[in-house]
Residue frames as a rotation matrix with the C-alpha (Angstrom) as fourth column:
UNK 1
0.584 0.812 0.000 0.00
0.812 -0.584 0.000 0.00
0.000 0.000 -1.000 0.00
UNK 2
-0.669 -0.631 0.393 2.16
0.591 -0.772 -0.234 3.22
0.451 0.076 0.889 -1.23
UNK 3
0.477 0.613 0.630 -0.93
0.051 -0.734 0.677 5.33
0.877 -0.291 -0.381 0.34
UNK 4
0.682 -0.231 -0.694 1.03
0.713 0.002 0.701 4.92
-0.161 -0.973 0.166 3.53
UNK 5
-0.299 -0.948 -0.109 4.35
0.856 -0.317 0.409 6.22
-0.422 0.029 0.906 2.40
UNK 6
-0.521 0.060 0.851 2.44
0.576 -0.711 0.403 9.12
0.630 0.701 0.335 0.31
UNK 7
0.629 0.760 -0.163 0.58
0.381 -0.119 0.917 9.87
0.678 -0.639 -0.365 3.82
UNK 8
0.220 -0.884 -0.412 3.93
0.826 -0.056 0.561 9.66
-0.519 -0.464 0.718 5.89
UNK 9
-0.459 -0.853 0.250 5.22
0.887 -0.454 0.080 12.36
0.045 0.259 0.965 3.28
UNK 10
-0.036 0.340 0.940 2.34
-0.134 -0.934 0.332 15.28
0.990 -0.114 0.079 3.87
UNK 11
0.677 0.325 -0.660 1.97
0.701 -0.010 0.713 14.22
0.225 -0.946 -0.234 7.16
UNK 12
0.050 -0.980 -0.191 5.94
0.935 -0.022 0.353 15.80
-0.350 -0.197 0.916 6.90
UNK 13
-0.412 -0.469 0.781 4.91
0.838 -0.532 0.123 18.61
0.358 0.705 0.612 4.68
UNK 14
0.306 0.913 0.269 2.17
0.419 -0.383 0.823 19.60
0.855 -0.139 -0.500 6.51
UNK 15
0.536 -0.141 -0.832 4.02
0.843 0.038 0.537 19.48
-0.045 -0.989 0.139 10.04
UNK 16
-0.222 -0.959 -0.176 6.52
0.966 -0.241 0.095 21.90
-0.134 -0.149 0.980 8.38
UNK 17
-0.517 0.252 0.818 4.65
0.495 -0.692 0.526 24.55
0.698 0.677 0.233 6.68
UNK 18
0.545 0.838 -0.003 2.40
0.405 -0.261 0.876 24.78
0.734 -0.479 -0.482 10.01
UNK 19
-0.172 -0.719 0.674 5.03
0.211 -0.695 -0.688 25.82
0.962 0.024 0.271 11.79
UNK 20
-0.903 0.152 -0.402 3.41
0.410 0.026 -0.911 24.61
-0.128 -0.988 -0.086 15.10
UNK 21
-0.668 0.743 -0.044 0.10
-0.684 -0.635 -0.359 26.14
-0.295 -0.210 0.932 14.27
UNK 22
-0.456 0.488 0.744 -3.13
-0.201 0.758 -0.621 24.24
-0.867 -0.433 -0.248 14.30
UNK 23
-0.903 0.003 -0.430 -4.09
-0.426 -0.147 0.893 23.04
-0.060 0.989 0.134 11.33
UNK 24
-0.195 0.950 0.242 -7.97
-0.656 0.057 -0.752 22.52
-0.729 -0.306 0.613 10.41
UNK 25
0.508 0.851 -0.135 -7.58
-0.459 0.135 -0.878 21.68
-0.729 0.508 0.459 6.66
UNK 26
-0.452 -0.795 0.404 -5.28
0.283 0.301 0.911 19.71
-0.846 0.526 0.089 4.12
UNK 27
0.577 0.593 -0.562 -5.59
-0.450 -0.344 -0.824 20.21
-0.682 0.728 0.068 0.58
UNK 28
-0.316 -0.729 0.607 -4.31
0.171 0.586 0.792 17.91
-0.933 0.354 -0.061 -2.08
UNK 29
0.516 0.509 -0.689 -4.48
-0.751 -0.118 -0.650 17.46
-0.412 0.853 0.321 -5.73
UNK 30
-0.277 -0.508 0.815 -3.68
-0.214 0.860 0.463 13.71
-0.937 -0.046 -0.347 -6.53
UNK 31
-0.480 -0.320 -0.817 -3.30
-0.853 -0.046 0.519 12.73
-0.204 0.946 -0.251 -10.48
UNK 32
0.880 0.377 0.290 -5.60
-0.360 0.926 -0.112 9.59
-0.311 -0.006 0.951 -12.04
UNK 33
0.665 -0.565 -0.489 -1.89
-0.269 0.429 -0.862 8.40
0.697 0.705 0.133 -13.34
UNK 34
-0.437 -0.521 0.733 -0.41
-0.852 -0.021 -0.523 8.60
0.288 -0.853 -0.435 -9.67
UNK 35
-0.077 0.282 -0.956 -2.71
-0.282 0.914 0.293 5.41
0.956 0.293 0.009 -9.01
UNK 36
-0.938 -0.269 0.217 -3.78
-0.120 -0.334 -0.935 6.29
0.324 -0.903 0.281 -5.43
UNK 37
-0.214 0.834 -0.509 -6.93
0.727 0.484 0.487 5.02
0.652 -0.266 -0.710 -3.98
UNK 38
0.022 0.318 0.948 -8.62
-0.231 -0.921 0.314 8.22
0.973 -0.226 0.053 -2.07
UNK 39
0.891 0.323 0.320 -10.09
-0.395 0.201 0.896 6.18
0.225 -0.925 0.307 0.79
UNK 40
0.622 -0.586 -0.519 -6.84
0.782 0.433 0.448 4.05
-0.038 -0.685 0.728 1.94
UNK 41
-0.089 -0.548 0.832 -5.39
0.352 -0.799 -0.489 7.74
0.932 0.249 0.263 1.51
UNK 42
-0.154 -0.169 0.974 -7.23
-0.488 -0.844 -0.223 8.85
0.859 -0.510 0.047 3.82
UNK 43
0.940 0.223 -0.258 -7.68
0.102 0.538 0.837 6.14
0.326 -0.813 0.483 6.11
UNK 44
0.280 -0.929 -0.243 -3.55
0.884 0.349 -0.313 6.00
0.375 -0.127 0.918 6.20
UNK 45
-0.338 -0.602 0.723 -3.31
-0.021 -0.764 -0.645 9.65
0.941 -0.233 0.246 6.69
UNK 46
0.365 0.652 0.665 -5.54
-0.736 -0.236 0.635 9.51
0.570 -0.721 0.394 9.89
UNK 47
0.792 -0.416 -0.447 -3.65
0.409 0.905 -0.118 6.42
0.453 -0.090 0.887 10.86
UNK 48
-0.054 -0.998 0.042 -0.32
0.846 -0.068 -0.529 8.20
0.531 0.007 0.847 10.93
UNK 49
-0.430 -0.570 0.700 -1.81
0.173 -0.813 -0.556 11.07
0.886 -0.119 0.448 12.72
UNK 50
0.426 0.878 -0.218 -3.48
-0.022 0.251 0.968 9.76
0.905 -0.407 0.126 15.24
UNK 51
0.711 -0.162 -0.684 -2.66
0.700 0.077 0.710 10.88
-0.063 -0.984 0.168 18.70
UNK 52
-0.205 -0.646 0.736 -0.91
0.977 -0.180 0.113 13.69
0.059 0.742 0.668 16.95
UNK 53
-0.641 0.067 -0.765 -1.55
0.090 -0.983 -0.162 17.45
-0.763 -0.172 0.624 16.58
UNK 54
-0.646 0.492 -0.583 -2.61
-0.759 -0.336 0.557 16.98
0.078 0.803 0.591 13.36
UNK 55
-0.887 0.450 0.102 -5.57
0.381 0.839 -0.388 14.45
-0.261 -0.305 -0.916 14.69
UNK 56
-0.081 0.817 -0.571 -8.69
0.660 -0.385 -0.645 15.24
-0.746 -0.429 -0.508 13.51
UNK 57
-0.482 -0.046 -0.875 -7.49
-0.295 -0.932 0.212 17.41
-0.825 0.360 0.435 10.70
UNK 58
0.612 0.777 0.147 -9.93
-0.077 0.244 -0.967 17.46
-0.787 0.580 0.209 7.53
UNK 59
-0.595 -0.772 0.223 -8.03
0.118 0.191 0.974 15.83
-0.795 0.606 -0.023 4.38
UNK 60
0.788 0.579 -0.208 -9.88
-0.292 0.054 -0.955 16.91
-0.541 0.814 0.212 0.79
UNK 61
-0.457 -0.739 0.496 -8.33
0.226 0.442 0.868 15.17
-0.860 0.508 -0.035 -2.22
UNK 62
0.352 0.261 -0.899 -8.94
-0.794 -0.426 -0.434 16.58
-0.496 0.866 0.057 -6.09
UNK 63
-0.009 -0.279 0.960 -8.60
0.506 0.827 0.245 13.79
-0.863 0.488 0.133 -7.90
UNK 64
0.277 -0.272 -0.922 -7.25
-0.717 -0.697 -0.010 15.57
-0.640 0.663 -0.388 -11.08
UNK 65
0.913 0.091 0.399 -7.84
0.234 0.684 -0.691 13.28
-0.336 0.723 0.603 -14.73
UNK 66
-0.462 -0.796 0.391 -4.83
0.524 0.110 0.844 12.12
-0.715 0.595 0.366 -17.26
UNK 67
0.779 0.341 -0.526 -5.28
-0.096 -0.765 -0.637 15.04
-0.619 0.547 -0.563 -19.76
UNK 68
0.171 -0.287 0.943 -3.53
0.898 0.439 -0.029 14.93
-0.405 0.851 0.333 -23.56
UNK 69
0.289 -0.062 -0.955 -2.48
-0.295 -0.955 -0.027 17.55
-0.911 0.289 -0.295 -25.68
UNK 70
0.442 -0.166 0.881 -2.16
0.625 0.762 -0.170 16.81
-0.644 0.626 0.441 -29.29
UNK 71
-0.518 -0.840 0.159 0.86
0.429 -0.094 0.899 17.75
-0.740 0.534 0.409 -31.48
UNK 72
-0.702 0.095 0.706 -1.14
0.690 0.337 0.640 17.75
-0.177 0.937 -0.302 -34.63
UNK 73
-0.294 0.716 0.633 -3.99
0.591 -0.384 0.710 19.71
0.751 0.583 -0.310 -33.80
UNK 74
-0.684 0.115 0.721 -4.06
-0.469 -0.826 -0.313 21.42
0.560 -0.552 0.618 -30.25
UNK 75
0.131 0.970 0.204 -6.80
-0.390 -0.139 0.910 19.31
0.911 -0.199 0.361 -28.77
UNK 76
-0.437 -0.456 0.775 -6.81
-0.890 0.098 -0.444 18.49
0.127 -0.885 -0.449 -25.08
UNK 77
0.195 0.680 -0.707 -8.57
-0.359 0.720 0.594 15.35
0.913 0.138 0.385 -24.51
UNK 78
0.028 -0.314 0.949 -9.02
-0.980 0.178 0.087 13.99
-0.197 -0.933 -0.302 -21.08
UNK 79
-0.534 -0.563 -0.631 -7.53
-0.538 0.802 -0.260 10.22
0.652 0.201 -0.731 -20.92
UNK 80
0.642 0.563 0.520 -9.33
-0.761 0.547 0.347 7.05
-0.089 -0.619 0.780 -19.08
UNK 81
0.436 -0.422 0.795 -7.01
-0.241 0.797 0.554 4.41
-0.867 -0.433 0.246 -20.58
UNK 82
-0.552 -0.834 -0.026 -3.94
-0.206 0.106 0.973 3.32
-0.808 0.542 -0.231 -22.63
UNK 83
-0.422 -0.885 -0.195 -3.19
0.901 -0.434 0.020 4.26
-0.103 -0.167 0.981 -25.26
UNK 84
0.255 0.463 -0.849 -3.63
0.026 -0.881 -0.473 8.07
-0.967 0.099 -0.236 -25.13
UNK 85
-0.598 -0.064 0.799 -5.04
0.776 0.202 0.598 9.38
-0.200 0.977 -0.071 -28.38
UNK 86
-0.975 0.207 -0.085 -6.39
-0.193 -0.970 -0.148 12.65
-0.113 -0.128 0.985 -29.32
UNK 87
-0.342 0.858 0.383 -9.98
0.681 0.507 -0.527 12.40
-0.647 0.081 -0.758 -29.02
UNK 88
0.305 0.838 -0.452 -10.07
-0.126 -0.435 -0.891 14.81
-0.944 0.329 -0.027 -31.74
UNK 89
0.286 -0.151 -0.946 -8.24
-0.942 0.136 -0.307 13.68
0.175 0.979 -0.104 -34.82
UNK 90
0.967 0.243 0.070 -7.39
-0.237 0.967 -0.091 10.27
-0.090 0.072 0.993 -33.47
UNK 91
0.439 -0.897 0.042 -3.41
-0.522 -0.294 -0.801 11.30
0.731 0.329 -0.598 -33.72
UNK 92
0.642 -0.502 -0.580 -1.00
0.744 0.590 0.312 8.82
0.185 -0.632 0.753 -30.89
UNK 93
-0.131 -0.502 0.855 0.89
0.766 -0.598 -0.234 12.10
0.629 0.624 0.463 -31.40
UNK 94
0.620 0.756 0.209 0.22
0.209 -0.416 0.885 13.56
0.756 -0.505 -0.416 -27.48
UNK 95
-0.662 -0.646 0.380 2.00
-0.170 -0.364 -0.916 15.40
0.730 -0.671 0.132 -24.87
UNK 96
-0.093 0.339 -0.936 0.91
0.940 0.341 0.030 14.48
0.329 -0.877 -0.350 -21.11
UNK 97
-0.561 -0.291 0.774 -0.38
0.096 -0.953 -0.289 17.68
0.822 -0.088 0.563 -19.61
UNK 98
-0.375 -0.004 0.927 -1.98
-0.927 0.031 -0.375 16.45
-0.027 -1.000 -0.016 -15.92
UNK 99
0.756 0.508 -0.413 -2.88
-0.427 0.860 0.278 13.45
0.496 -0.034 0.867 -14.19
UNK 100
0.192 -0.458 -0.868 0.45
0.731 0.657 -0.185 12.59
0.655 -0.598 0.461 -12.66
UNK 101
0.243 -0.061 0.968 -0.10
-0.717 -0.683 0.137 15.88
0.653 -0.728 -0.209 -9.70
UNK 102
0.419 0.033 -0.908 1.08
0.642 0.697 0.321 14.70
0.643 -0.717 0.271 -6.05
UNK 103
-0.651 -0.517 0.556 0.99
0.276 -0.844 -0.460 17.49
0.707 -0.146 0.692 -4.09
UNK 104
-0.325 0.274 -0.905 0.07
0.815 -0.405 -0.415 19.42
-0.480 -0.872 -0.092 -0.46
UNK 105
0.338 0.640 0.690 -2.46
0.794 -0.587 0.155 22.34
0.504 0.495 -0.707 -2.46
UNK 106
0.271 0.525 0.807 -3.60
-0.328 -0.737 0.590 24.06
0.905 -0.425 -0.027 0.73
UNK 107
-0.917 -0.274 -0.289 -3.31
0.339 -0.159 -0.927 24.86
0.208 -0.948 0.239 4.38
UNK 108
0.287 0.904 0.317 -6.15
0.119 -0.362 0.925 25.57
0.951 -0.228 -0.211 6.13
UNK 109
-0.598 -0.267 -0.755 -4.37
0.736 0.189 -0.650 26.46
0.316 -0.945 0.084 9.64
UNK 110
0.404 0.757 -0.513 -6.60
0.903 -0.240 0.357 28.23
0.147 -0.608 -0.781 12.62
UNK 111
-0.147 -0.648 0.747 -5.79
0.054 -0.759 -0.649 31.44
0.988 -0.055 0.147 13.60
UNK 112
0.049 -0.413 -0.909 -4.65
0.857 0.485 -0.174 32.13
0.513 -0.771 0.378 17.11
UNK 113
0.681 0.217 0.700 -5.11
0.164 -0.976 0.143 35.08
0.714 0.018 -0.700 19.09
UNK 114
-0.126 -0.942 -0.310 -2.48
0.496 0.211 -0.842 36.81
0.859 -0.260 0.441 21.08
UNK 115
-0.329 -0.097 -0.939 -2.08
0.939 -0.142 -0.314 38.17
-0.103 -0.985 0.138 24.60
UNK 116
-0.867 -0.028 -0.498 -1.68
-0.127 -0.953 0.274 41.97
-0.482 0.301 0.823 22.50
UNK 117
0.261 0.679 0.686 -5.29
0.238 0.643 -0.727 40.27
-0.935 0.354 0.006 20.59
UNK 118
0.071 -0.094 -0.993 -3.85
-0.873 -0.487 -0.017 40.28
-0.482 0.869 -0.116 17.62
UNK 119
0.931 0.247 0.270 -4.21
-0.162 0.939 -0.302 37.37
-0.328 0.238 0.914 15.36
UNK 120
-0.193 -0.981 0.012 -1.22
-0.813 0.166 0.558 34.71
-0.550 0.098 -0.830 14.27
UNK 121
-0.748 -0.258 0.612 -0.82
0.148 0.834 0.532 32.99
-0.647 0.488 -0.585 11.72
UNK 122
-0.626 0.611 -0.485 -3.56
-0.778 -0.441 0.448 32.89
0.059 0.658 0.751 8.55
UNK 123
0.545 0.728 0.416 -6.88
-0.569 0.686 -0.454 31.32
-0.616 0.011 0.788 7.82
UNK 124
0.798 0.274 0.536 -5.31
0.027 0.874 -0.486 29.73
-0.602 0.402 0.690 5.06
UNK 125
-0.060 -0.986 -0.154 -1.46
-0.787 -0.049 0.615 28.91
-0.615 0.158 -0.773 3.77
UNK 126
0.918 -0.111 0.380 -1.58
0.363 0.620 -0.696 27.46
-0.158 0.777 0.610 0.03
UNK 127
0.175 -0.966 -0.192 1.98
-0.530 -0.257 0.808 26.69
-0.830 -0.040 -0.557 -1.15
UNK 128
0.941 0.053 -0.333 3.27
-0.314 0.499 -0.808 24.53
0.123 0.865 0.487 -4.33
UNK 129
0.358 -0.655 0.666 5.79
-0.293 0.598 0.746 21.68
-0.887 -0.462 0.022 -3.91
């Protein structure tokens, strides 16, 4: 099950970017070519943070299609299965242009009020890995 080890590695990205602040929300954006199964995602990420800080935190996954570009004519065509082919002239003739994403989106961390009330930290720290 690689959903562990791909769990283990935001659990890591996440811990860093928060920076000790509570986080509420994850945000991914996982590729249909990455071959990742949502639910033992998230069953593995909750797994690994259980008894954690980040217990409890809400994981969303975008499950983001194998998309085509074709050489010949420009069309995009979204992909379901081998082999990729432009679904508008029928060309084999195709740049990959998404489907293999694997990536931490979004933050969603609480804010925190201070002694001075002023707030720390943001509602919401999106970054790109």
């Amino acid at each position: 099950m690689h959903e562990l080890s791909i769990a283990q590695g935001v659990v890591e990205v996440v811990s860093k970017h928060a920076d000790g602040r509570r986080v509420k929300r994850v945000e991914m954006r996982v590729g249909h070519l990455r071959q990742v199964v949502p639910s033992a995602l998230e069953f593995a990420f909750g797994l690994l943070t259980e008894h954690t800080p980040l217990q409890g935190v809400e994981l969303v996954i975008e499950h983001v299609p194998a998309v085509v570009r074709c050489r010949s004519c420009a069309t995009d065509t979204t992909i379901a299965e081998f082999p990729f082919q432009c679904g508008g002239c029928g060309a084999l003739d195709v740049q990959l242009v998404g489907g293999e994403e694997l990536f931490v989106d979004a933050l969603e961390l609480e804010e925190e009020t201070t002694t001075e009330g002023t707030a720390h930290g943001g509602a919401t720290d999106g970054f790109r890995r």
